[in-house]
Backbone bond lengths (Angstrom), bond angles and torsions (degrees), N, CA, C in turn:
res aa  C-N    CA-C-N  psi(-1)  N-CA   C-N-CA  omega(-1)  CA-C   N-CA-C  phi
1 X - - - 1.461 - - 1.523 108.91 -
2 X 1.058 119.80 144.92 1.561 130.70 -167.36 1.354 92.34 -101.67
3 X 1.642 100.14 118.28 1.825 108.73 -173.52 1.773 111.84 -106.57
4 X 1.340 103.54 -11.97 1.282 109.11 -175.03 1.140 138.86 -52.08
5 X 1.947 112.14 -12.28 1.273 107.35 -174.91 1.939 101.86 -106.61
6 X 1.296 138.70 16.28 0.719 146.71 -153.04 1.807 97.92 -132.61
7 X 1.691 108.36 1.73 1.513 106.64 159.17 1.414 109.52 -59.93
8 X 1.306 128.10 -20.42 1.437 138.59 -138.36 1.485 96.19 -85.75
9 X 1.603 120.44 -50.26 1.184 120.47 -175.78 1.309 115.04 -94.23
10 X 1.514 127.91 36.37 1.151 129.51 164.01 1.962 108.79 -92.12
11 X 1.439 102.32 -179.24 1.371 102.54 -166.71 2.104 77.08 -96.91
12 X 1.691 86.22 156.48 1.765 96.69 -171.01 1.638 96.17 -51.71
13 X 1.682 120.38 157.46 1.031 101.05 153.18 1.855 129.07 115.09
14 X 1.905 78.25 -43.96 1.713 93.26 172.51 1.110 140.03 -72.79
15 X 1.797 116.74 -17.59 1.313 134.43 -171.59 1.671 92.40 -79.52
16 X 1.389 124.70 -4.46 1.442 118.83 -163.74 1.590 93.39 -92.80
17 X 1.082 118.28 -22.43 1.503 110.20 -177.93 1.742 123.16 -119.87
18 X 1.981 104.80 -13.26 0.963 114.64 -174.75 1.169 129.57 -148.46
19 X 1.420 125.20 120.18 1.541 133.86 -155.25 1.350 102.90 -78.57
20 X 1.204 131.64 146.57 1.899 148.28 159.13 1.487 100.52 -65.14
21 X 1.196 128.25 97.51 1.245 138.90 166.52 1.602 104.42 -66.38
22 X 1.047 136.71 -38.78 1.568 140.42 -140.27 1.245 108.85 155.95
23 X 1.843 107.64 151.81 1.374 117.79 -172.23 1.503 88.21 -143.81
24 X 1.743 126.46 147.03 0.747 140.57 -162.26 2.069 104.33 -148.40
25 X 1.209 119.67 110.57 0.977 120.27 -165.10 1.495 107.50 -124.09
26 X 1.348 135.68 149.44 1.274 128.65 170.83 1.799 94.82 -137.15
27 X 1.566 92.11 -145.80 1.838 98.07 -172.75 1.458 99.35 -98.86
28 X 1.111 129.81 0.91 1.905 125.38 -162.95 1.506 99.98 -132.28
29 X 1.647 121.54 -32.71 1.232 118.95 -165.39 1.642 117.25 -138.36
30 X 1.261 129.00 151.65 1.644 121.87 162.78 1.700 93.78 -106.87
31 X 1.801 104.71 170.80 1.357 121.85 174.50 1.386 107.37 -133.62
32 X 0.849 136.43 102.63 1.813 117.42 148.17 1.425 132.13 -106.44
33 X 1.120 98.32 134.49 1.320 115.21 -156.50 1.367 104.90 -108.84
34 X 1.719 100.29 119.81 1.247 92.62 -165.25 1.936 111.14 -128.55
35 X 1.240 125.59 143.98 1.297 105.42 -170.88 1.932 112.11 -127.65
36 X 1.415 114.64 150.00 1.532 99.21 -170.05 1.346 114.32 -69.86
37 X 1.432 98.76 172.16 1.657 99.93 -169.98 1.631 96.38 -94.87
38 X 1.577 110.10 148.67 1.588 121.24 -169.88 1.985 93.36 -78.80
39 X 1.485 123.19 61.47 1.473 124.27 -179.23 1.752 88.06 -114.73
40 X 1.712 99.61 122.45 1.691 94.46 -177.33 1.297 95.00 -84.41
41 X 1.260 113.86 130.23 1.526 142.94 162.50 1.918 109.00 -24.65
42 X 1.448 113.98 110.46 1.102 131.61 -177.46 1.808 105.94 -23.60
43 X 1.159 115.28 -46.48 1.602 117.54 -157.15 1.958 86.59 -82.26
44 X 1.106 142.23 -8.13 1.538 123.17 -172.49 1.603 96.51 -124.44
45 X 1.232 130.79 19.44 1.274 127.44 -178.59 1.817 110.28 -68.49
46 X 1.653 118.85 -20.52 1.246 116.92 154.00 1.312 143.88 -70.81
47 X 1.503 109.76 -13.79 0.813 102.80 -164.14 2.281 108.49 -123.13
48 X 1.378 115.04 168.01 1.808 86.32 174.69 1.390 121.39 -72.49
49 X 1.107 86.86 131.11 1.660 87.19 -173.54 2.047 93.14 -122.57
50 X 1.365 107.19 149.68 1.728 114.48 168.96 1.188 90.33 -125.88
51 X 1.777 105.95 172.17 1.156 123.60 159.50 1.188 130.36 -120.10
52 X 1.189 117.28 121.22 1.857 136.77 -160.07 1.158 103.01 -106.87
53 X 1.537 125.10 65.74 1.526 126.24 171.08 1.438 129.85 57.07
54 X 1.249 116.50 -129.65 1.190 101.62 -164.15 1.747 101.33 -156.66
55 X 1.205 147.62 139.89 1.558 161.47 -122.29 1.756 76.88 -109.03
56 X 1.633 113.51 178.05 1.458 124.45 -176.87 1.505 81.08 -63.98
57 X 1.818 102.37 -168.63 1.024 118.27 168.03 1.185 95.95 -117.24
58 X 1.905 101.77 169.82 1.101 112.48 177.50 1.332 132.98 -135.90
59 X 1.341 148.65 107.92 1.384 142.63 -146.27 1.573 118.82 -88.37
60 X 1.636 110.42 111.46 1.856 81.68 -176.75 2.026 86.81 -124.99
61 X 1.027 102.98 162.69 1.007 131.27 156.51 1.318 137.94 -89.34
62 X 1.737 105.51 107.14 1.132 120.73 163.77 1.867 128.50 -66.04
63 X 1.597 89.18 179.71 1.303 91.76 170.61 1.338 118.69 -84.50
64 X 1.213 114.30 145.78 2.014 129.16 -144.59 2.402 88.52 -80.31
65 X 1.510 85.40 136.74 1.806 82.65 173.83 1.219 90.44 -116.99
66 X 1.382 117.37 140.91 1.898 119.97 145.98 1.429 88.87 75.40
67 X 1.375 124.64 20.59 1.789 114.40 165.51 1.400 103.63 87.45
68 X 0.983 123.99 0.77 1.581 134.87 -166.89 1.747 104.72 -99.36
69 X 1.097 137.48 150.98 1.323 134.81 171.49 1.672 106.99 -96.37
70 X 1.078 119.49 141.07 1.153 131.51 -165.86 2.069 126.13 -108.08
71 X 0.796 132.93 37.04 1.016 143.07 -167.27 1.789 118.24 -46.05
72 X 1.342 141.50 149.20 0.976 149.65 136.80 1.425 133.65 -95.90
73 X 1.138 119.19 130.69 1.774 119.32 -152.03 1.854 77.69 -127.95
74 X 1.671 99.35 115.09 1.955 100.77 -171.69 1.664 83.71 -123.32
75 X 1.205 92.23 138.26 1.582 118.95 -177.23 1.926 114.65 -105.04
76 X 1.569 120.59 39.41 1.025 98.71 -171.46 2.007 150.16 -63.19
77 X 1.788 119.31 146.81 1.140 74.07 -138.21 2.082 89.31 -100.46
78 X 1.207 101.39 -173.96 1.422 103.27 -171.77 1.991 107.23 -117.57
79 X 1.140 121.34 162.04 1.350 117.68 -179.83 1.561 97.05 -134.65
80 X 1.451 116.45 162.20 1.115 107.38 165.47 2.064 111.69 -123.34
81 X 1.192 121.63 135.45 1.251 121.52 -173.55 1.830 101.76 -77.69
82 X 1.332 97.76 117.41 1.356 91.34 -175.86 0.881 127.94 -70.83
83 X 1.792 139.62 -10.29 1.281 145.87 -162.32 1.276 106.17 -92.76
84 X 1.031 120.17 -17.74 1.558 129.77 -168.89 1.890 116.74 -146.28
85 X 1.155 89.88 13.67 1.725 94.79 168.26 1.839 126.65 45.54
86 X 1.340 102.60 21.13 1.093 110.40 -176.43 1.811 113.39 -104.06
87 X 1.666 108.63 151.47 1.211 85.90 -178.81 2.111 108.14 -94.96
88 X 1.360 99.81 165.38 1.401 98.37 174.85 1.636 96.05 -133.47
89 X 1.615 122.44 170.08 0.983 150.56 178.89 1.876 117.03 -142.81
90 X 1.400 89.81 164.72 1.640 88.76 -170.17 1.852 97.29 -70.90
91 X 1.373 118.13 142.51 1.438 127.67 154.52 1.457 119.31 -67.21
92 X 1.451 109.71 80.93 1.988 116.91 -173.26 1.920 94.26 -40.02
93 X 1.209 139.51 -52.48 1.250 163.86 -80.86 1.747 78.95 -118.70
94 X 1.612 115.78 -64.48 1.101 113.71 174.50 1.506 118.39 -87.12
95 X 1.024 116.04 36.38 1.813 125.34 -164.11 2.167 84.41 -123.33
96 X 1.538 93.59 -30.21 1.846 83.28 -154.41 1.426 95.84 -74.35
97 X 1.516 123.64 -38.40 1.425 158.96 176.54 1.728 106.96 -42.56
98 X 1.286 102.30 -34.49 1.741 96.65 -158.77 1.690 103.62 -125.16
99 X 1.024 110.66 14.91 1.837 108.00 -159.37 1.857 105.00 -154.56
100 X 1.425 105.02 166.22 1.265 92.90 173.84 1.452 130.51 -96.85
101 X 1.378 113.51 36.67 1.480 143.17 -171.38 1.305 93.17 -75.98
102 X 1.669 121.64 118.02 1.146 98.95 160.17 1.604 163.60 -87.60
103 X 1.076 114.65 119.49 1.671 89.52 -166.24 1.589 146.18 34.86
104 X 1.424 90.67 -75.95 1.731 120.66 -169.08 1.656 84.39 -71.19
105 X 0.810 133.30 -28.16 1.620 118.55 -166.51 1.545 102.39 -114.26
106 X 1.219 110.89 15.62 1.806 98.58 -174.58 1.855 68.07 -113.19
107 X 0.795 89.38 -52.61 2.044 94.13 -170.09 1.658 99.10 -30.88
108 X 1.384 109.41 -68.72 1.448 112.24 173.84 1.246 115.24 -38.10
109 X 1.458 129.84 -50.56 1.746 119.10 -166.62 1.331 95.35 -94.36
110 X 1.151 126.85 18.82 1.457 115.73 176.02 1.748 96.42 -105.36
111 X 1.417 121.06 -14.26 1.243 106.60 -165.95 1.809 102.39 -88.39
112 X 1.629 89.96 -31.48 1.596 96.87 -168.61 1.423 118.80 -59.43
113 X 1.517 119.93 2.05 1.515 137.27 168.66 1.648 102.56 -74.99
C-alpha cells in the first residue's frame, strides 16, 4: 500500500523518528500505524545497546478528516543496554528540545513511558 500521502496528516516532525508501517481504512475511520525507527537514542550511542522490539501499542486519536475518525496506532521501540540488563527507551523530553517534533506530541510519547 502506498503510505506516502498520509505523511501529510501526521503531527510535523514524526517521519523523523517513525516509519508508516500500514494504513488501514474503512467507511467511519482511518489507522496509521506507525512504528519507531531502530536509531539508538543519542544519550546510549557509547555504550552496547540491542534492540528488543517494541513496547504494546498504543491508540490515540486524532483530529477526524473528511468526517472520518482518525486514529494513530504508535509502536514505541525499546533497547536493552547490555552491560547492565536494563531496558531503556528514547527520552521524547530531549527529542521535543532538539527537533521539529512538536511539543504536544513529544509530551505525549514521553508520558506513555
Amino acid at each position: 500500500m502506498d503510505t506516502n500521502g498520509y505523511r501529510l496528516l501526521l503531527p510535523e516532525g514524526t517521519l523523523d523518528y517513525f516509519t508508516i508501517s500500514d494504513v488501514k481504512e474503512s467507511s467511519s475511520e482511518s489507522v496509521i500505524y506507525l512504528e519507531e525507527k531502530n536509531d539508538i537514542p543519542s544519550e546510549y550511542t557509547h555504550v552496547k545497546v540491542e534492540s528488543k522490539g517494541f513496547y504494546d501499542p498504543v491508540a490515540v486519536q486524532d483530529f477526524p478528516i473528511r468526517g472520518k475518525k482518525l486514529f494513530l496506532n504508535i509502536r514505541r521501540r525499546r533497547w536493552i543496554l547490555q552491560d547492565e540488563g536494563r531496558y531503556v527507551s528514547r527520552n521524547w523530553k530531549l527529542v521535543a528540545s532538539g527537533s521539529r517534533m512538536t511539543h504536544e506530541f513529544a509530551s505525549f510519547l514521553k508520558e506513555l513511558y
